[in-house]
Gaussian input, Z-matrix of N, CA and C with variables (Angstrom, degrees):
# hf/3-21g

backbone

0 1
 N
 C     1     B1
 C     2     B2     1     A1
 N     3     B3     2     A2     1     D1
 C     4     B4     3     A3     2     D2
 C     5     B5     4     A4     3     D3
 N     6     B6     5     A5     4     D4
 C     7     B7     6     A6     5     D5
 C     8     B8     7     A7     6     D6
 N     9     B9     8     A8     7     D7
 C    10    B10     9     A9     8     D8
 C    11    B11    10    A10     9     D9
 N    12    B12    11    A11    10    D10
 C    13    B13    12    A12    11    D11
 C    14    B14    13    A13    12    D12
 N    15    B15    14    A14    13    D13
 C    16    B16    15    A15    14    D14
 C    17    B17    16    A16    15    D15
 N    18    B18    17    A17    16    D16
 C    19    B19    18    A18    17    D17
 C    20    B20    19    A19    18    D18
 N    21    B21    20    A20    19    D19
 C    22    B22    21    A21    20    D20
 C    23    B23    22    A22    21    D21
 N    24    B24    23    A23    22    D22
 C    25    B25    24    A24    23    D23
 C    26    B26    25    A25    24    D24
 N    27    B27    26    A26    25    D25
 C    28    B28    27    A27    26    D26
 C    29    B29    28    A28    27    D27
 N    30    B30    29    A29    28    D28
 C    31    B31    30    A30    29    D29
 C    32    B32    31    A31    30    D30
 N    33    B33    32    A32    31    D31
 C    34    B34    33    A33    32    D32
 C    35    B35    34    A34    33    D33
 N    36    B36    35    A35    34    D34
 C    37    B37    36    A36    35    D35
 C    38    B38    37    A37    36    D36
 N    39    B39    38    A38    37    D37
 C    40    B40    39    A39    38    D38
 C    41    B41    40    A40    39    D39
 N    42    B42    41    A41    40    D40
 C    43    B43    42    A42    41    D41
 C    44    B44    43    A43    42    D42
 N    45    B45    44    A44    43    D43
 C    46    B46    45    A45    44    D44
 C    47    B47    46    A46    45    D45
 N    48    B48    47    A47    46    D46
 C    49    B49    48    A48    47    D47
 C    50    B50    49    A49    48    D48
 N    51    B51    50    A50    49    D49
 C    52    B52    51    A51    50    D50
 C    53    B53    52    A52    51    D51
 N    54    B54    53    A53    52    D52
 C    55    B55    54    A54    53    D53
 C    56    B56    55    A55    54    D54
 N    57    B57    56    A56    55    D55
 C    58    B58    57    A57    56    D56
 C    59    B59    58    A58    57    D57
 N    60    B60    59    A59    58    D58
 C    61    B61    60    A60    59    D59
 C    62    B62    61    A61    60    D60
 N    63    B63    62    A62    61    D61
 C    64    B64    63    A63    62    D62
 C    65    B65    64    A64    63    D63
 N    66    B66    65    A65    64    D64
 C    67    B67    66    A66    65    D65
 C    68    B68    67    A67    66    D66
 N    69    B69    68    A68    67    D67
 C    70    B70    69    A69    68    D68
 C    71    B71    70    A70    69    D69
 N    72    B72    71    A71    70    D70
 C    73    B73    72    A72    71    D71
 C    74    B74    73    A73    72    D72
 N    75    B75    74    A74    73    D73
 C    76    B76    75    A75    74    D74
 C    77    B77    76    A76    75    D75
 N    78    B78    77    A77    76    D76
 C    79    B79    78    A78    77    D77
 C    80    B80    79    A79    78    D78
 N    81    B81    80    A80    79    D79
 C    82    B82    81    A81    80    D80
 C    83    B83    82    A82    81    D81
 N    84    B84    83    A83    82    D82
 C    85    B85    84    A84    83    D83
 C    86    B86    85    A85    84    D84
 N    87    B87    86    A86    85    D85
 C    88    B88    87    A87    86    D86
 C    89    B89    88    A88    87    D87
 N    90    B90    89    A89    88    D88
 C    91    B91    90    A90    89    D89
 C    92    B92    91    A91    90    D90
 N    93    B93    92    A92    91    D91
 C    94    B94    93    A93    92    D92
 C    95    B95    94    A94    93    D93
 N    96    B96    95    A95    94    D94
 C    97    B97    96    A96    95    D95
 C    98    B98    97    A97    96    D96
 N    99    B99    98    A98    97    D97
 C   100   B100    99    A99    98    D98
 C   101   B101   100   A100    99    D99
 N   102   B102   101   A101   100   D100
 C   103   B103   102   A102   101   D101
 C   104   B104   103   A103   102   D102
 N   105   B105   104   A104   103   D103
 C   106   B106   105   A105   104   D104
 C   107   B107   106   A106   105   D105
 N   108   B108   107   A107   106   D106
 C   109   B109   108   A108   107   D107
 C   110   B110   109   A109   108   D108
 N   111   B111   110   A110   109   D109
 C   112   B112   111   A111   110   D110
 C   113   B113   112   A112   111   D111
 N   114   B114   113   A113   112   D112
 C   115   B115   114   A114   113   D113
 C   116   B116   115   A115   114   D114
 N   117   B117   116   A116   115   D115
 C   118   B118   117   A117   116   D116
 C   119   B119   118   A118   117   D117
 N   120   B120   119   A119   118   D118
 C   121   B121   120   A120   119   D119
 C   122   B122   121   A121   120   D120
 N   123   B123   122   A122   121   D121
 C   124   B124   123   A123   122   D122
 C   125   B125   124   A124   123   D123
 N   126   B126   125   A125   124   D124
 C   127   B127   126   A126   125   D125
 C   128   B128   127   A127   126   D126
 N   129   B129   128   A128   127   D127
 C   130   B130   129   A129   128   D128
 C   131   B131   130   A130   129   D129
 N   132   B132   131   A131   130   D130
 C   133   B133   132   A132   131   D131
 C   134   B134   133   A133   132   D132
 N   135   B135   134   A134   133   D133
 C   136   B136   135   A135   134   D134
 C   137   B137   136   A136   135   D135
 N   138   B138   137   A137   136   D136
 C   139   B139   138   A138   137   D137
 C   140   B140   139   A139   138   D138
 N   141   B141   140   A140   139   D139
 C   142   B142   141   A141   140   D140
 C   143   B143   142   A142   141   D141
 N   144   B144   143   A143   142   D142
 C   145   B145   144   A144   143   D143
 C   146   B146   145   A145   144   D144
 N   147   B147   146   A146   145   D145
 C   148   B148   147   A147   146   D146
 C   149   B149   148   A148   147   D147
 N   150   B150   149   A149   148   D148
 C   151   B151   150   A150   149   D149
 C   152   B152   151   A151   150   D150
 N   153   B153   152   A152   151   D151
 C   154   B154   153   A153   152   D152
 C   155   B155   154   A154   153   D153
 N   156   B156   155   A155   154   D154
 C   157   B157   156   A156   155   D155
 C   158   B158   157   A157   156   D156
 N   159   B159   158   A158   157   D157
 C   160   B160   159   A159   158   D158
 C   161   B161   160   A160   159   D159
 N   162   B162   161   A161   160   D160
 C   163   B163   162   A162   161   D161
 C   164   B164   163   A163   162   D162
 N   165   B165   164   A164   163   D163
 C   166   B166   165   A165   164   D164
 C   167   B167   166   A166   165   D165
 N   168   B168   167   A167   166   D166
 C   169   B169   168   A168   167   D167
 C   170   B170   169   A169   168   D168
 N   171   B171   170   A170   169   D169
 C   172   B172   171   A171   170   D170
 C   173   B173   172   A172   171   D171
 N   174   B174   173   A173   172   D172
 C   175   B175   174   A174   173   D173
 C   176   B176   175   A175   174   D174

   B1=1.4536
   B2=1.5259
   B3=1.5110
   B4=1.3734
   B5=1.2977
   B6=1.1288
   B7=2.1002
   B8=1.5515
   B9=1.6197
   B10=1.4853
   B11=1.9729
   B12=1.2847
   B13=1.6094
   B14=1.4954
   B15=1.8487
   B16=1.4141
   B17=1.5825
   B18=1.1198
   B19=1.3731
   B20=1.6181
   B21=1.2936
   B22=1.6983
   B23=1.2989
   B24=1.1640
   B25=1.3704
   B26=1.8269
   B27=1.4379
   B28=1.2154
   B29=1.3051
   B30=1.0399
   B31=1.5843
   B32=1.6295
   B33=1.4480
   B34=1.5883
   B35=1.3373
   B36=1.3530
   B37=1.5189
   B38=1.3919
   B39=1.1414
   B40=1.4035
   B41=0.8317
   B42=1.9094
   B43=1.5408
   B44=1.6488
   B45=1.5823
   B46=1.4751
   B47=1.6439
   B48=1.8280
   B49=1.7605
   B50=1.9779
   B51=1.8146
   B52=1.5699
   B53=1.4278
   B54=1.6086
   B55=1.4117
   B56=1.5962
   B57=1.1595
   B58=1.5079
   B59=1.6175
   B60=1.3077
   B61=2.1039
   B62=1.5239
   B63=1.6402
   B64=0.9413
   B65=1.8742
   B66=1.8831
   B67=1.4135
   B68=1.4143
   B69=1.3518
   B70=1.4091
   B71=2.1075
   B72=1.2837
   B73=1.4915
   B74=1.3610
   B75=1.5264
   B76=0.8908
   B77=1.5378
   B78=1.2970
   B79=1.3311
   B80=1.6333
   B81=1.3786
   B82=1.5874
   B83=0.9605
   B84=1.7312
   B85=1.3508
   B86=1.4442
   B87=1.6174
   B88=1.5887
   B89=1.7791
   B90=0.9409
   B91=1.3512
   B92=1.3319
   B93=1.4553
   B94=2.0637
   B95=1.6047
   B96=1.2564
   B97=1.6201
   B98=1.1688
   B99=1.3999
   B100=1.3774
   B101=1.4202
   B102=1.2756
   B103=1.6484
   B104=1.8970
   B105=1.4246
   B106=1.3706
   B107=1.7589
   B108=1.2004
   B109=2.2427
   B110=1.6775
   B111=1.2839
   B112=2.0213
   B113=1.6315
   B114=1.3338
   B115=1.8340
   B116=1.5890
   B117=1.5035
   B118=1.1344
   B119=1.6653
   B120=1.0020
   B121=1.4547
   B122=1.3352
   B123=1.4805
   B124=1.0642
   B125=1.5906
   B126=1.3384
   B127=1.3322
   B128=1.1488
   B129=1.7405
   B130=1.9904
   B131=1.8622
   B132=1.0571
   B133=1.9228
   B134=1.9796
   B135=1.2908
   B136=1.4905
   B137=1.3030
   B138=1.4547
   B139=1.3093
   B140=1.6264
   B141=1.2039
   B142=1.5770
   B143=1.6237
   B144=1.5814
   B145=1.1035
   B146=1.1078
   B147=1.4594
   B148=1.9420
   B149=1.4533
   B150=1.3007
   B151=2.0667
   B152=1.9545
   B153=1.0916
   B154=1.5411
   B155=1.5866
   B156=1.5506
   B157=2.0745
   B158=1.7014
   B159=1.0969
   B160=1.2695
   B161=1.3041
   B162=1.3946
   B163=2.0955
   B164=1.8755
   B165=0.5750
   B166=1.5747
   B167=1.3566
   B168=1.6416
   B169=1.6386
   B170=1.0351
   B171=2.0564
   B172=1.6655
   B173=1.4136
   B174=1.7224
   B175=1.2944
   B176=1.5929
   A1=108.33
   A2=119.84
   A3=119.04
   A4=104.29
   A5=106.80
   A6=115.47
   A7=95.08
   A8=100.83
   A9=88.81
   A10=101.21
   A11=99.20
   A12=110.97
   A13=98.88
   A14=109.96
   A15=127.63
   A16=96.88
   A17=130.51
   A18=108.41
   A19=110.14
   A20=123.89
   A21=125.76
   A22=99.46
   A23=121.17
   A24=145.71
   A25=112.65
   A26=105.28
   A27=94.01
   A28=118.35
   A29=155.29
   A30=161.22
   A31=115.16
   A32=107.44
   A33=124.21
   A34=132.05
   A35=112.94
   A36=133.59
   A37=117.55
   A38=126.69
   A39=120.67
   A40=107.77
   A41=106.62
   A42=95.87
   A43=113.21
   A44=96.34
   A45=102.23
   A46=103.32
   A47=132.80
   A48=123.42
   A49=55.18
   A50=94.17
   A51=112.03
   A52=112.03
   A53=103.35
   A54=115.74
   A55=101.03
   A56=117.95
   A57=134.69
   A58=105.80
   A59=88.80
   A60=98.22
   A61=106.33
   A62=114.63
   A63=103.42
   A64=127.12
   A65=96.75
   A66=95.51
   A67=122.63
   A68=118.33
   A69=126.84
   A70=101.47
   A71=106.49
   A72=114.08
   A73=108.86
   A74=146.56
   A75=113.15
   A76=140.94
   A77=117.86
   A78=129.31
   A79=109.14
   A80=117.99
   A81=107.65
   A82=107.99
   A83=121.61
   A84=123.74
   A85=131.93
   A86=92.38
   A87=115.36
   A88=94.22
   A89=129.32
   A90=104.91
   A91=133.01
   A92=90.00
   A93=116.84
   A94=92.66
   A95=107.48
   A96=116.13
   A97=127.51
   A98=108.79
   A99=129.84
   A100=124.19
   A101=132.98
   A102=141.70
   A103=92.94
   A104=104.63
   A105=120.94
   A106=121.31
   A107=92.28
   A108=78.88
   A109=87.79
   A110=92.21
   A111=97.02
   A112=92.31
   A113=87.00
   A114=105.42
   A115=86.94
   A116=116.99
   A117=113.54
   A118=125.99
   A119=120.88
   A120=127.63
   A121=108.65
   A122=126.63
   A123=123.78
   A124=117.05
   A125=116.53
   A126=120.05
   A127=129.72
   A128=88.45
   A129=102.78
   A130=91.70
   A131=87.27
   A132=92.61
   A133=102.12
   A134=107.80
   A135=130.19
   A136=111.56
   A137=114.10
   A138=111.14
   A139=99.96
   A140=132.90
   A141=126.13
   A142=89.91
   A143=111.58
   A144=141.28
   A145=108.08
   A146=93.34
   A147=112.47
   A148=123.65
   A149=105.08
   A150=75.99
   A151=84.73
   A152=84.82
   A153=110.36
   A154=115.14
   A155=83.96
   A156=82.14
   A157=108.37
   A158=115.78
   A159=134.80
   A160=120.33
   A161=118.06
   A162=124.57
   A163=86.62
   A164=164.15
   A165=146.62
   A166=99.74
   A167=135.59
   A168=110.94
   A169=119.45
   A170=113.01
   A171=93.45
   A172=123.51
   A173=93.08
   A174=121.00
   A175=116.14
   D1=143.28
   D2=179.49
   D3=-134.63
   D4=-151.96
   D5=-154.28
   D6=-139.35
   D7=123.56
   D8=161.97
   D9=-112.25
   D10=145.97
   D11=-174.52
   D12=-85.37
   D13=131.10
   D14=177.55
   D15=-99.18
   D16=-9.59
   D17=-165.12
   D18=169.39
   D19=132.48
   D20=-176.55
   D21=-86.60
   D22=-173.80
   D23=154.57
   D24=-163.61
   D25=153.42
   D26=-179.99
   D27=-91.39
   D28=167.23
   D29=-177.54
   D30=-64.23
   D31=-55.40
   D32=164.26
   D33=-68.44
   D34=42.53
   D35=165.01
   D36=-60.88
   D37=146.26
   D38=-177.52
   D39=-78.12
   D40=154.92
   D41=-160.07
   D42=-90.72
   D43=176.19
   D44=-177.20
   D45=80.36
   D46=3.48
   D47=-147.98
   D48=-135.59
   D49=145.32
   D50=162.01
   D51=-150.03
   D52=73.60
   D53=172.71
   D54=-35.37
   D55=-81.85
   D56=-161.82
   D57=-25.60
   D58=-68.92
   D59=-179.65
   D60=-48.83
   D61=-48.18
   D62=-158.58
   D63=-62.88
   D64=-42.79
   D65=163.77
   D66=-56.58
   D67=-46.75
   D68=-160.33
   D69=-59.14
   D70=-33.35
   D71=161.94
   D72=-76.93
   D73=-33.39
   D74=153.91
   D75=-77.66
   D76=-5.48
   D77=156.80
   D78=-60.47
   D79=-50.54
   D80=-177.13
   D81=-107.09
   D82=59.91
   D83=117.64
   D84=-115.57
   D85=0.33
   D86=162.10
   D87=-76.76
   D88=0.35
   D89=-177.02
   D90=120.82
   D91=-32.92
   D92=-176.43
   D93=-66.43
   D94=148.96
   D95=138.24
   D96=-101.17
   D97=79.37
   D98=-172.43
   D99=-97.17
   D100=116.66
   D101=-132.20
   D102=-144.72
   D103=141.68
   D104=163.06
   D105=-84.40
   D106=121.78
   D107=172.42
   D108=-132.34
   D109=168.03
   D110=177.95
   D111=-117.09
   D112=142.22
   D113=-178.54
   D114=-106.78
   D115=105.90
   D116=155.61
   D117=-54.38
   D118=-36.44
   D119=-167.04
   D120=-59.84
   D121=-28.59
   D122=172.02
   D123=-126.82
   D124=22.49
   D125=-167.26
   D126=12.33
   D127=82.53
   D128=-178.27
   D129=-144.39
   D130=150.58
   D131=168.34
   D132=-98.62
   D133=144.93
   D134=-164.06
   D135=-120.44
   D136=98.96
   D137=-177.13
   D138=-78.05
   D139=139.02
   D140=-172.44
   D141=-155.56
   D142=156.01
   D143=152.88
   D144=-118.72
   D145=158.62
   D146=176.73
   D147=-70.09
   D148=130.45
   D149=169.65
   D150=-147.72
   D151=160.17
   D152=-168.01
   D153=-88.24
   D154=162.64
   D155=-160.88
   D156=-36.42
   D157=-68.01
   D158=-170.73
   D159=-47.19
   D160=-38.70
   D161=147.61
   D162=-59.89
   D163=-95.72
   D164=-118.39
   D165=-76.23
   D166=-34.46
   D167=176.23
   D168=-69.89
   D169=-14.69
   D170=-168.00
   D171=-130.59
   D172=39.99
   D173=158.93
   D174=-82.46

């Protein structure tokens, strides 16, 4: 199973402000199970949902 990414954010948000959480909560109350992880490699937080083998070949 893998992750498809809904949306970046950058890391250097002002503080106390949590873009990332905030969509990813508004995505899962639309329904999504939509979760924050931080991609170090490019220092951004990744709002992503799951999608399953079979959504990833036939994208």
């Amino acid at each position: 199973m893998g992750a498809k990414v809904l949306e970046r954010f950058p890391a250097g948000a002002p503080r106390g402000s949590w873009p990332a959480e905030e969509y990813a909560a508004a995505r899962r109350a639309e329904g999504e199970p939509a979760r924050v992880v931080m991609d170090l490699k490019s220092d951004a937080f990744l709002v992503v949902v799951p999608v399953h083998d079979e959504e990833q070949h036939a994208a």
